[in-house]
Each structure stands twice: as structure tokens, then as C-alpha cells.
N, C-alpha and C positions, 0 to 999 in steps of 0.2 A: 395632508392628503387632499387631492380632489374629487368632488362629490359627483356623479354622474347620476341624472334622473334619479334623484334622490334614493337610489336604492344601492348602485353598487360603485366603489371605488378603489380607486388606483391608489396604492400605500405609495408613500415617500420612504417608509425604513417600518422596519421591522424590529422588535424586541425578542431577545434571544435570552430564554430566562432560563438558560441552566438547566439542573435536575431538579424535577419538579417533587416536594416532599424533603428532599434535601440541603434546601437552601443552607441551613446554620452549620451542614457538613459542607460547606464548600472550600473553605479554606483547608481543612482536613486532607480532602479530594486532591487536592492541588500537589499534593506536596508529593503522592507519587507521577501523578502525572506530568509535573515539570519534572521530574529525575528521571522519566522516562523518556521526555523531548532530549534532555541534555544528552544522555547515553547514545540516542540515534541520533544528534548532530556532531556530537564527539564519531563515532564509533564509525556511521557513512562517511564524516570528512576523511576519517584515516584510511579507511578501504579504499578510498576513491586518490588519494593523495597514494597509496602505495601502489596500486596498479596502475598509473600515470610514469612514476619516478623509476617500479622496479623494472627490469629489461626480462627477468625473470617471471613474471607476472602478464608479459605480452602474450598471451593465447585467449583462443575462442572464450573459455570457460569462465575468465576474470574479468572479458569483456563485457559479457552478459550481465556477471554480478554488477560492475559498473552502471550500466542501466537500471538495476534492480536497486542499487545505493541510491540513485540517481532521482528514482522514481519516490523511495522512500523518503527521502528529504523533500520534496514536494509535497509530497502526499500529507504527513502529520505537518508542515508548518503550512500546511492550506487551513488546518483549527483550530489547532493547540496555543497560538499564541490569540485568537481571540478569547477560548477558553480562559486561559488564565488572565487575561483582562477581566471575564466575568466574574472569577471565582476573589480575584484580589480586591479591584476596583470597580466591581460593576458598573464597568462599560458595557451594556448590555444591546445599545442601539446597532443597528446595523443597516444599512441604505439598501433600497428595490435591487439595485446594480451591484452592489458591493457582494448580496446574497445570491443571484443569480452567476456573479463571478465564482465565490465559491463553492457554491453547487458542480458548477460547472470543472471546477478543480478537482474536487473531490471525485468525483464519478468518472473523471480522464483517467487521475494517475489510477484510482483502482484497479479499472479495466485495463491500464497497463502493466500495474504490478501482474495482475493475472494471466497477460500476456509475455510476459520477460520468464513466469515462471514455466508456463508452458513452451518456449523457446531451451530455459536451460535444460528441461528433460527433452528435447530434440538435440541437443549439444550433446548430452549424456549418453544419449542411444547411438549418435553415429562416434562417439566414440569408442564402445562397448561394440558394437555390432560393425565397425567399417573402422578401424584402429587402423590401418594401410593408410586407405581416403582420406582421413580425417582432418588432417590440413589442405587437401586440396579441394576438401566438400565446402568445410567454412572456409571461406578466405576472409579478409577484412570488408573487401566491397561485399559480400554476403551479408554477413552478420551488419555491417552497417543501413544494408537493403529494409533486411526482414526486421529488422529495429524499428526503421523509421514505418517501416508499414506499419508493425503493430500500437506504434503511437497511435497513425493515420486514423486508423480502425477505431480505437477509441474517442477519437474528437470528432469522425463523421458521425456516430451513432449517438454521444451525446448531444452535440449540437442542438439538432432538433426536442431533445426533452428540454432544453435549456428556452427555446423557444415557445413549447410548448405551454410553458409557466410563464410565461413573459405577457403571453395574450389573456391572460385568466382573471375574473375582475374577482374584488375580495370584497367582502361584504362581513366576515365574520372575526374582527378583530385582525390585530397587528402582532399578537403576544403568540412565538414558535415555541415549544415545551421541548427547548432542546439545546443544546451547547452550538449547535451548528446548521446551517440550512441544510435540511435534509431534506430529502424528494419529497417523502408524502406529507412530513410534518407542513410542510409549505404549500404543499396543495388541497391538504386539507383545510384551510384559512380561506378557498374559493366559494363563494357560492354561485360559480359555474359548473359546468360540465367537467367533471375531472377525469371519467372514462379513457378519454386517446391519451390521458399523463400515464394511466396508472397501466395498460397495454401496452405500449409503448415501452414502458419502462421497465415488463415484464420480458418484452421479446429483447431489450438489450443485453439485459440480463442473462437472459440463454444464450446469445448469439455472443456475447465474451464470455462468460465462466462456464456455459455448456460448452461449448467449442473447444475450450480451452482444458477443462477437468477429461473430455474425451478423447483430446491428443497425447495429453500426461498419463490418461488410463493406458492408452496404445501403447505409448512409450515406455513405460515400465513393464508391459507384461513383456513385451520381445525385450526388454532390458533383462528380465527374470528367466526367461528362457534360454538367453544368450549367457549368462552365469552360473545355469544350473547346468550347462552341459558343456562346464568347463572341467578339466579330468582334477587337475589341482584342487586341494580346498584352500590352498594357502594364497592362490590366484582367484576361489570364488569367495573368500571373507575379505582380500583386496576391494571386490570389485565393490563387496556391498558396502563395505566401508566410505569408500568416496560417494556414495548417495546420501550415507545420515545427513550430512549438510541441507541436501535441497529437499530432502522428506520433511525434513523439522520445517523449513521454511514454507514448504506448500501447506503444510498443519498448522500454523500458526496465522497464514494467513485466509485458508479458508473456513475454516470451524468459526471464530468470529461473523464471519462472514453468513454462513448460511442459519447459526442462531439467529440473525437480524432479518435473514429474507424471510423465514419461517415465523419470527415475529410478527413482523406487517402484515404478514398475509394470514394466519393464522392464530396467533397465539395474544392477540391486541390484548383480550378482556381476562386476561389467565396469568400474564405476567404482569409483576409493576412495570409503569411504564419507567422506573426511575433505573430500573434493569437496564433495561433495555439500551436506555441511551449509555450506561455506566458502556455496555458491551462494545455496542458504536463506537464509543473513544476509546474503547480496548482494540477494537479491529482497525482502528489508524493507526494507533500507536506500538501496538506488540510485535509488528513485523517488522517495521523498522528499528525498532529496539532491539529486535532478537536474532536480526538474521548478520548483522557484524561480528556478534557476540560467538555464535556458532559458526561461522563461515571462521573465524578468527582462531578458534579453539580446535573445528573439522580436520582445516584445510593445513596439509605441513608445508604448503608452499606460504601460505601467508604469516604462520606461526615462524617460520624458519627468518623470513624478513623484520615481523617484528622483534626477535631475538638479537639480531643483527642492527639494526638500526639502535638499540637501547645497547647494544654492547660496545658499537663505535662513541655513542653520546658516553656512557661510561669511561671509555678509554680518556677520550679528547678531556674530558674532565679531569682525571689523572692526569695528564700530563699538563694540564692549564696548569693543578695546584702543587703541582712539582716545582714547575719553572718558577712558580712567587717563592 
């Protein structure tokens, strides 16, 4: 590290020490949390491999999830494999840059998981409420539009926190009490002004997941209304049927999610903090773990594919051990 007028300085790497209190549980720790990484890169490659390959799987609705696969596999291997560096090998160092990169990772794909999901319930409603329209409202140049906008939107507004940390001198040690660079865990190591981190970081906040929680709000109630005053029940237990998939997944990923804002902000001295972070690598990891799992078991378009692909691999099989 270099010393600036002896009072404050610029770290070279940071130590990333896990859960604090739980060190000699670390190895314990791992062993769901690697089965949960393998599940969601087993489980996203295959969704992403079947909606590429099926010709039956070409619409709005699989495209989206593709982003959401897409995002998930970003998202948990932006931690999880340092985690389990820590928890096996403690490798625990981590460089100025290496942590501001993932920071920087972390808080994109978030805010776009949150925005992919707020896109599928816009998919959902124009297809419930404009079933006519509906392929000519999304088209591909659409949906690839409002995609890359919603990436957009998440790296302009991180950005600047990303910055924001970049200019901050530290003065209070190198040691984060956490698996992963996490916003305030790392700003609280300044002994500057951390005020425009922790604002800043507040209005991103609202301005993706408020934005987004009040589009999905919108979007289900004219979803709900557009179902209940359908005459058939056999047409309104249809319609709700095809939402279990993106209900579970918006549940999965925001419940994590607002335990940890409500943490920071509120609940620091009331919960362990060994919680806390346990939740933080629950809210990487259970979305992408869980929404293959349920899109896979929801969806009969996808169930019906893997049936089909495991029947031909059967077949061909049969007849390999025929021909010998």
C-alpha cells in the first residue's frame, strides 16, 4: 500500500475474509454452495442451449428467459468461484481493481436480473391483454432493443458508484467481513466521506428495483383483471398457470434481495452479520439455481423438448447396441 501524508492510503488488495464467526464452518458452507453454482451452470447452459437449437422455442417469451439464463450465469460466477477459493484454499487476497471490477459485476447483472424480470411480465401482459398484437408488438428488433436498453440502464447508473469508491482514501484497514466486494462493506474501510456512496447508491436502488417492482406491480394487476373476466374457468386456471413460472422467479429473486437492503439500512446491530452475508450469497445463487429448475418443470414447451431430446439420445442408443 502507499502512504499518503501519513494519515490515509490507497490499498493495493484487499482481504476477503469469508463469514465472520464461521470460519471452521467454511468448508461445511461450501458444499451447498458449490451444488448450487453447478445446478445453475448445468441448468442455464441447457435452457440457453435448447432455446438456440429448438425452432419451437423461437418466441418472445424464451427469448427473455435467455437473458435472464444469461444474466444468471454472470451474475453467481461474478462470486462464487472466489468464494470457494476462500472457503477451500484460502485465497483470500483480492486487488483495488479486481474488487472494484466485481463490484461492479455484481450490481450490473442484479439490476439486470431485475430488469429482464420486469420485461417478462410486459411479455406476459401483452400477451394476456393483446393475444392478436402479440407478435407484431414484440418483434425481434423489439425485444433485442429494450434488452440491450435494460442492460444500458444498469452500467450507466453503476458506473458512477463504481467511481465513486475508486476516489475514497482508506485509512481503516484492508480486512472486508464478507465473501465478496460488497457496496458498503468496502466503503466502510474509507475514512472519507462516504455520504454521495451511500445516496447514490440509495437512488440506484429505487431507480432499478422501484421502477421495475412498479411495472411488474402494473403488469399483473391488468394481467389479473384481464383473467378474471374471462367467462371460462378452464381458460382462467390456463392463464394463471403460465405465470407460476415468473411469480416463483420474481420471489426468489427479490425476498433475498430486500432482507439485505433492510439489513444495511436498518437491521446492522440486531442481526449477525454472519446472516447476513449467508443471505447475500443466497440472493446470487438461488435465482439462478431456481429459475431453470421451475421454468424446466412450469413450462410444457420446455418439458416437452427435454423429453424429446432424452428420447432420441435413448433411441440412437438402442440402435448403436443393436448394430454391435
Amino acid at each position: 500500500m502507499i502512504i499518503l501524508n501519513q494519515t490515509y492510503v490507497t490499498l493495493a488488495s484487499f482481504i476477503l475474509n469469508g463469514i465472520p464467526g464461521l470460519e471452521h464452518m467454511h468448508l461445511w458452507i461450501s458444499i451447498p454452495f458449490c451444488t448450487m453454482y453447478v445446478v445453475a451452470m448445468v441448468g442455464n447452459c441447457g435452457l440457453l442451449y435448447l432455446i438456440r437449437y429448438e425452432d419451437s422455442l423461437h418466441r418472445s417469451m424464451y427469448y427473455f428467459l435467455a437473458m435472464l439464463s444469461l444474466t444468471d450465469l454472470v451474475m453467481c460466477s461474478s462470486t462464487i468461484p472466489k468464494t470457494l477459493c476462500i472457503f477451500w484454499f484460502h485465497l483470500k487476497e483480492i486487488s483495488f481493481d479486481e474488487c472494484l471490477v466485481q463490484k461492479f459485476f455484481i450490481h450490473t447483472f442484479t439490476g439486470m436480473e431485475s430488469g429482464v424480470l420486469m420485461l417478462m411480465a410486459l411479455d406476459r401482459y401483452v400477451a394476456i391483454c393483446y393475444p392478436l398484437r402479440y407478435s407484431t408488438i414484440l418483434t425481434n428488433s423489439v425485444i433485442t432493443n429494450i434488452g440491450f436498453a435494460t442492460f444500458l440502464r444498469a452500467v450507466l447508473l453503476i458506473i458512477p458508484l463504481v467511481f465513486l469508491t475508486k476516489r475514497l482514501p482508506f485509512c481503516r484497514g484492508n480486512i472486508i467481513h464478507h465473501t465478496y466486494c460488497d457496496q458498503l462493506s468496502v466503503a466502510k474501510l474509507s475514512c472519507g466521506n462516504i455520504k454521495a456512496n451511500i445516496i447514490y447508491g440509495l437512488m440506484a436502488a429505487f431507480l432499478i428495483g422501484g421502477f421495475d417492482i412498479l411495472c411488474i406491480t402494473i403488469s399483473y394487476t391488468m394481467i389479473l383483471r384481464a383473467v378474471v373476466s374471462l367467462s371460462s374457468a378452464d381458460a382462467q386456471q390456463k392463464a394463471f398457470s403460465t405465470r407460476t413460472a415468473h411469480i416463483c422467479a420474481i420471489v426468489f429473486s427479490y425476498s433475498p434481495a430486500f432482507f439485505c437492503f433492510f439489513f444495511n439500512r436498518f437491521g446492522s446491530h440486531k442481526i449477525p452479520p454472519s446472516c447476513h452475508i449467508i443471505v447475500a450469497n443466497i440472493y446470487l445463487l438461488l435465482p439462478p439455481t431456481m429459475n431453470p429448475i421451475v421454468y424446466g418443470v412450469k413450462t410444457k414447451q420446455i418439458r416437452d423438448c427435454v423429453v424429446r431430446i432424452f428420447s432420441v439420445s435413448k433411441d440412437t442408443k438402442s440402435q448403436h447396441m443393436k448394430g454391435i
